[in-house]
N, C-alpha and C positions, 0 to 999 in steps of 0.2 A: 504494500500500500504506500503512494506514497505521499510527501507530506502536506498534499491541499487535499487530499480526500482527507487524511486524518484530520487534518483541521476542521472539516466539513462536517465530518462523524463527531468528532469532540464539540461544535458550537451545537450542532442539531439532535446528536442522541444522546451519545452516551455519559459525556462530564460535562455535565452544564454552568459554565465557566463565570463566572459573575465578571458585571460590565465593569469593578474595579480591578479584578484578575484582568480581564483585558487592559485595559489603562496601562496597567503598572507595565506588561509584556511592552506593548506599544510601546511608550515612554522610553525604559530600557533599551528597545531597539532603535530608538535614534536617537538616543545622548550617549549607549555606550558604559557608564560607569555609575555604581549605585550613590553617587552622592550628587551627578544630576540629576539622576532619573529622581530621588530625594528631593530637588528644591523644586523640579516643576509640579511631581506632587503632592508638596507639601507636606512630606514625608518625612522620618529618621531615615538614611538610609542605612541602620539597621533593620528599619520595616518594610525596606525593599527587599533586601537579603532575606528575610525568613517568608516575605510571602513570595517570592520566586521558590523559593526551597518549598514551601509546602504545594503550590501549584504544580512544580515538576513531580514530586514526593504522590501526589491525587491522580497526576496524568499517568505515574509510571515512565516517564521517556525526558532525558536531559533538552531543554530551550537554550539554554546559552553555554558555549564554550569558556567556562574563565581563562585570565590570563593578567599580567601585571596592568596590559595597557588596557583592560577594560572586560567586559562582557559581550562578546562576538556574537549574535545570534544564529542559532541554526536555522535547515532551512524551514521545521516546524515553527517557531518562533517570528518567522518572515512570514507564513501563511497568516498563522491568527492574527498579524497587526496589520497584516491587510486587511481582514475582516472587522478588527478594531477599526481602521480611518475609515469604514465605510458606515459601520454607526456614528461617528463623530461627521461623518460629512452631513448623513441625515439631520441629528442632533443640532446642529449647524443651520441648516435651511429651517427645523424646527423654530428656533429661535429666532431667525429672524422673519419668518411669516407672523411669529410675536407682538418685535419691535415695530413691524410693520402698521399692523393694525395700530398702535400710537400712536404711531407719525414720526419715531423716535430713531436714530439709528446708537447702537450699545454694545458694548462688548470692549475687548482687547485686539489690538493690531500689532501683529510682531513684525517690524521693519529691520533688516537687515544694510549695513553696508561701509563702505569705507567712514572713517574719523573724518577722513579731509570733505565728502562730499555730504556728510551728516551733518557736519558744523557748520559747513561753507554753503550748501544748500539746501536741506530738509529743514533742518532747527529753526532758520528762521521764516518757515512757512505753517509751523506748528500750531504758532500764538493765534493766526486766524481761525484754523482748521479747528482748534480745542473751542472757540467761540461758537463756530458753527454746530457743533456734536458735542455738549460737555460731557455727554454720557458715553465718548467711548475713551479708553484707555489706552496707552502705549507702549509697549517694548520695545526697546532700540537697542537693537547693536554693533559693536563695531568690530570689524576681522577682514583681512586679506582674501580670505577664501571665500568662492560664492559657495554659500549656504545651498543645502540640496535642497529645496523647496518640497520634493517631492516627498520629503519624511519631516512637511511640517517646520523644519527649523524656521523657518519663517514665514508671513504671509508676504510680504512683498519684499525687494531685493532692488537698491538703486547701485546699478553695478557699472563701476569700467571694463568694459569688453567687448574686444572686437567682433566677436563670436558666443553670443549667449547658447545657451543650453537648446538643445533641440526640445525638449520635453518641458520648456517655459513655455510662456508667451508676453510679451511683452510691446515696448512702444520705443522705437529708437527718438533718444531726447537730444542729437547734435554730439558732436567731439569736442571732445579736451583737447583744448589746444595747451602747449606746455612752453613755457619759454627761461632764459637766463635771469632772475633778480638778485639785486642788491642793495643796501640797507640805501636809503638817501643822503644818510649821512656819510656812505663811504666816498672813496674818491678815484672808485673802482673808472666811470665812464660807461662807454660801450664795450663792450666784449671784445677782445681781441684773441680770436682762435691762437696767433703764434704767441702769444704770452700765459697761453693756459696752465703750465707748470707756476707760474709765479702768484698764482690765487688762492686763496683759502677756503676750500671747498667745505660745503655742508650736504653731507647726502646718506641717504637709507641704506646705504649696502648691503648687511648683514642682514637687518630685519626682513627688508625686501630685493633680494637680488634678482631678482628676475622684473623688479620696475621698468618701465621704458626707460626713464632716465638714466637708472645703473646701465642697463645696456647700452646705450647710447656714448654713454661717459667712457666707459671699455672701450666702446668701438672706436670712438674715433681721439682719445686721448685716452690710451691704456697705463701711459707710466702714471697717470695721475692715483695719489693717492690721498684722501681727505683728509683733510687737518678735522676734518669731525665726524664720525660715523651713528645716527640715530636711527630710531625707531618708530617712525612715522614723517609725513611729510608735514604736519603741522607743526612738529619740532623743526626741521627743514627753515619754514618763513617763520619760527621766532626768533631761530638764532642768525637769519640774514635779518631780521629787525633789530636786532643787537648788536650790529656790525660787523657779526664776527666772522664773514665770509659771504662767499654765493651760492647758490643753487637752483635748481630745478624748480619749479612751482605751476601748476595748473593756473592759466591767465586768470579766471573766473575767481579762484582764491587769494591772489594777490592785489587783487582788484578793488577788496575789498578794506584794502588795507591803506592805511596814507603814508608809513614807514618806506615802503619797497617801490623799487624804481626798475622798471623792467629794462635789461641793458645788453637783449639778443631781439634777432628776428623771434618768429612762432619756429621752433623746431618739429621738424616734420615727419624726425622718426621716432619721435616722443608720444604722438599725435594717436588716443585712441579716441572710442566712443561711451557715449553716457546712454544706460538701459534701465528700462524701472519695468520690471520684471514680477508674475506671481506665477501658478500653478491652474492647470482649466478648471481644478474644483472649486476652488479656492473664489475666482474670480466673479463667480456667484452669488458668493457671503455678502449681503448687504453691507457687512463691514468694513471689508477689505476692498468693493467694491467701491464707497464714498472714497475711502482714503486713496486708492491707485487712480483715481479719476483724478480727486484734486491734484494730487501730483503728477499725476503726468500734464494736466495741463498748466500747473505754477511753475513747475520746473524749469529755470530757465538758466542756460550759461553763460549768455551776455546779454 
């Protein structure tokens, strides 16, 4: 038998699994490690650990592989939390034929996406947005990786990429254009490509090597090596507002700033695109639906 019929026989016949045994499965299978699967539900994850252990313990049959980096799901454990997100999608449209009938739209929105385009672009489209819906709430996060929508990590995704997910759907919002800045107070000028050894660079390397800009930096000036190496790009434009060197910066970010003096053309192999990105179920949720509308249509990079 294999493991979607058992699923099938275990939701329909024979161990009728309670919709918090689902939960906790689900949850586990896309955080991975009992101490998130813990905060999203609200949980000890010690009361994740023993109601995994009694759920498998009632099935008879192991759901997750342990291991240091976490809880691997088998492929049983992959069946049932498909059938888990398919009560929550229901559950989901339940609720909002609810708010509907109000007039209201409610709930929580989990927005995913970079530091530099949450601060520089989302945040300050919030203030209206929470006026118009005080009743929905937020989650916001920020990380390099695009979030797998399709397990939930998030309900929407404002992402740089040239190449979104095939299994998204989304709204291309224009390109990041990226150029050279530096503090106004330096006395850098314009960029002078044959003087690029004699600058003080400030750039992501380590955090993000694979940025356009680190690439860029490699490629066409490899002996360079930063007099600063950080961990995000908003670190990047504080410490070229500090003086303390130049760097990369998306136009739209430093634009917004009156310290930084942009001192290159728009570099072109820097150059990617802005996406605001959800899932087809998803895109449904009157929730996620107000908020992926307003932003796709506020969103602007110049």
């Amino acid at each position: 038998m294999n493991a979607k019929m058992q699923a099938e026989k275990l939701i329909n016949n024979d161990y009728k699994i309670a919709a918090l045994e689902l939960d906790i499965i689900l949850t586990l299978v896309r955080v991975g490690t009992l101490a998130l699967a813990g905060e999203r539900l609200k949980l000890d994850a010690s009361t994740v650990f023993r109601s995994i252990q009694r759920i498998e313990k009632n099935l008879g049959m192991k759901l997750f592989e342990r291991s240091r980096q976490g809880y691997r799901p088998l492929e049983l454990a992959i069946e049932l939390a498909q059938y888990a997100e398919q009560i929550e999608v229901q559950l989901e449209l339940a609720r909002g034929v609810s708010t509907n009938n109000l007039g209201q739209v409610a709930g929580s929105v989990r927005i995913t996406s970079t530091d530099t385009v949450l601060h520089g672009l989302i945040a300050p489209l919030l203030k209206t947005l929470r006026k118009q819906h005080p009743l929905l709430h937020y989650d916001l996060h920020t990380g390099n990786e695009l979030a797998n929508l399709s397990l939930r990590d998030a309900d929407i995704a404002v992402r740089a990429t040239k190449r979104p997910p095939a299994h998204l759907v989304g709204r291309h919002l224009g390109p990041i254009r990226v150029a050279l800045f530096a503090s106004k107070k330096s006395s850098i000028g314009q960029f002078e490509p044959t003087l690029a050894h004699q600058y003080s660079w400030i750039a992501p390397d380590d955090a993000l090597p694979d940025h356009p800009s680190v690439l860029w930096r490699r490629q066409f000036f490899p002996k360079i090596s930063p007099a600063f190496r950080v961990n995000s790009i908003l670190t990047v434009a504080e410490l070229i507002g500090n003086n303390l060197g130049l760097g990369c910066l998306p136009v739209f970010l430093a634009a917004q700033r009156n310290d930084l003096v942009q001192i290159s053309d728009v570099i072109n192999e820097c150059q990617t695109e802005l996406w605001i990105l959800t899932h087809t179920e998803a895109r449904h949720f009157r929730r996620v639906s107000t908020v992926y509308a307003y932003l796709a249509e506020q969103l602007k990079l110049s």
